[in-house]
C-alpha positions as CSV (number, residue, x, y, z in Angstrom):
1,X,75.7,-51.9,90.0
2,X,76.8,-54.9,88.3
3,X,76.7,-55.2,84.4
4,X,74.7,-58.2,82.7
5,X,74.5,-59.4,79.5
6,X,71.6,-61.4,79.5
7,X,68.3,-61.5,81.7
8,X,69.2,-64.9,82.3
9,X,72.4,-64.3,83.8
10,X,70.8,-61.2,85.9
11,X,68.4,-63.7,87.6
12,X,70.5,-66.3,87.9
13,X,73.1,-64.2,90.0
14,X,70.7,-62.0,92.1
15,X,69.1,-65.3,92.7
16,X,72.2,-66.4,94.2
17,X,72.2,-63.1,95.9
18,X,68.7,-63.9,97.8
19,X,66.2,-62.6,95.6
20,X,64.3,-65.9,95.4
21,X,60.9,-65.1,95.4
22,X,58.5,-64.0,92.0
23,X,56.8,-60.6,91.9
24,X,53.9,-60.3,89.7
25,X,52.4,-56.5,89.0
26,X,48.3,-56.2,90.1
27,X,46.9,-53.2,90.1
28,X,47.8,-51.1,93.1
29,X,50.6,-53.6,94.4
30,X,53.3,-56.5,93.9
31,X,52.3,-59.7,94.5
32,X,53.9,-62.9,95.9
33,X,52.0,-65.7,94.8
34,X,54.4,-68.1,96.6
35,X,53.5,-66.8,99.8
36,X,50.4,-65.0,99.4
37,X,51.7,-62.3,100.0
38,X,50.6,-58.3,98.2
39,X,53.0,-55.5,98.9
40,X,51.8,-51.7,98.5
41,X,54.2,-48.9,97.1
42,X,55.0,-48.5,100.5
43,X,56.4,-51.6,101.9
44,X,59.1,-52.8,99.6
45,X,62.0,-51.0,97.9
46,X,63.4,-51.0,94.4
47,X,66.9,-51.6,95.1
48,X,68.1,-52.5,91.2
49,X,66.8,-51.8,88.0
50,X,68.1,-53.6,84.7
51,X,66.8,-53.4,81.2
52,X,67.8,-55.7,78.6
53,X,67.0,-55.9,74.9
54,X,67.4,-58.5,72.1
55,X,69.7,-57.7,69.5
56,X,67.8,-59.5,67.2
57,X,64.4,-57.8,68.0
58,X,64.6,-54.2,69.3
59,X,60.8,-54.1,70.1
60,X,61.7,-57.4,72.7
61,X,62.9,-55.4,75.5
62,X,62.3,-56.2,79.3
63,X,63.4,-54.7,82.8
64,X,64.0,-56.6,85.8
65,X,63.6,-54.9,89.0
66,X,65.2,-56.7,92.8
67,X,62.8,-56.0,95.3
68,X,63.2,-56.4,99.1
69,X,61.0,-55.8,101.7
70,X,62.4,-55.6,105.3
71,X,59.3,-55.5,107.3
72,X,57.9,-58.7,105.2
73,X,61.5,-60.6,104.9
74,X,61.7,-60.8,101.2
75,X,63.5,-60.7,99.0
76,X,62.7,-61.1,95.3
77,X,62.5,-60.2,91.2
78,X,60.0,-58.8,89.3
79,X,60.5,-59.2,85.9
80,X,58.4,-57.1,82.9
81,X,58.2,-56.0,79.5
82,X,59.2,-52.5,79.7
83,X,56.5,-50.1,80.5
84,X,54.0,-52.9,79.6
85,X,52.4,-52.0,83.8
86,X,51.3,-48.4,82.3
87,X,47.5,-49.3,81.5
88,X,47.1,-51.5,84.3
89,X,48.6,-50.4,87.4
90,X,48.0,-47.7,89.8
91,X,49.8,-44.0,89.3
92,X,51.4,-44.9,93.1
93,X,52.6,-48.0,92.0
94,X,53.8,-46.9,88.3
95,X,56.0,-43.6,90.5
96,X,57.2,-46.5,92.5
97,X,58.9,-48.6,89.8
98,X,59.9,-45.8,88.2
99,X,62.0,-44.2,90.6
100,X,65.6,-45.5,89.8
């Protein structure tokens, strides 16, 4: 797993690696606005995890997950303040994100 520095530079790159679409959290799935598109737990995979924090704020601090979905040919970024999904989403969904 590669090493970033900055958020910035994490999207930018897996970007660049095909995760171009935006994942938003609802309450018992992902959702692709671009495409219309809501995932359950069970039809997309995690397959990176990175958390960041601000040096200059250490309550600032936000994870960025690359999700892909084989079965709905996407590939994308969801990107959220960490453990900010707690009060909101599902328990299936919160295991899910959680795993790596």
């Amino acid at each position: 797993m590669k090493n970033y520095t900055t958020l910035s530079e994490a999207i930018n790159d897996l970007t660049k690696k095909g995760y171009t679409f935006n994942f938003n959290i609802k309450q018992d799935c992902i959702e692709c606005p671009e495409n219309n598109l809501q995932l359950q737990p069970d039809e997309f995979e995690i397959d990176k995890v990175y958390r960041f924090q601000e040096m200059s704020d250490v309550d600032n601090e936000s994870i960025l997950y690359a999700i892909s979905s084989t079965q709905n040919n996407v590939k994308g970024l969801l990107v959220n303040a960490y453990s900010i999904y707690a009060d909101t989403a599902s328990a299936k969904l919160i295991a899910k994100l959680n795993q790596k």
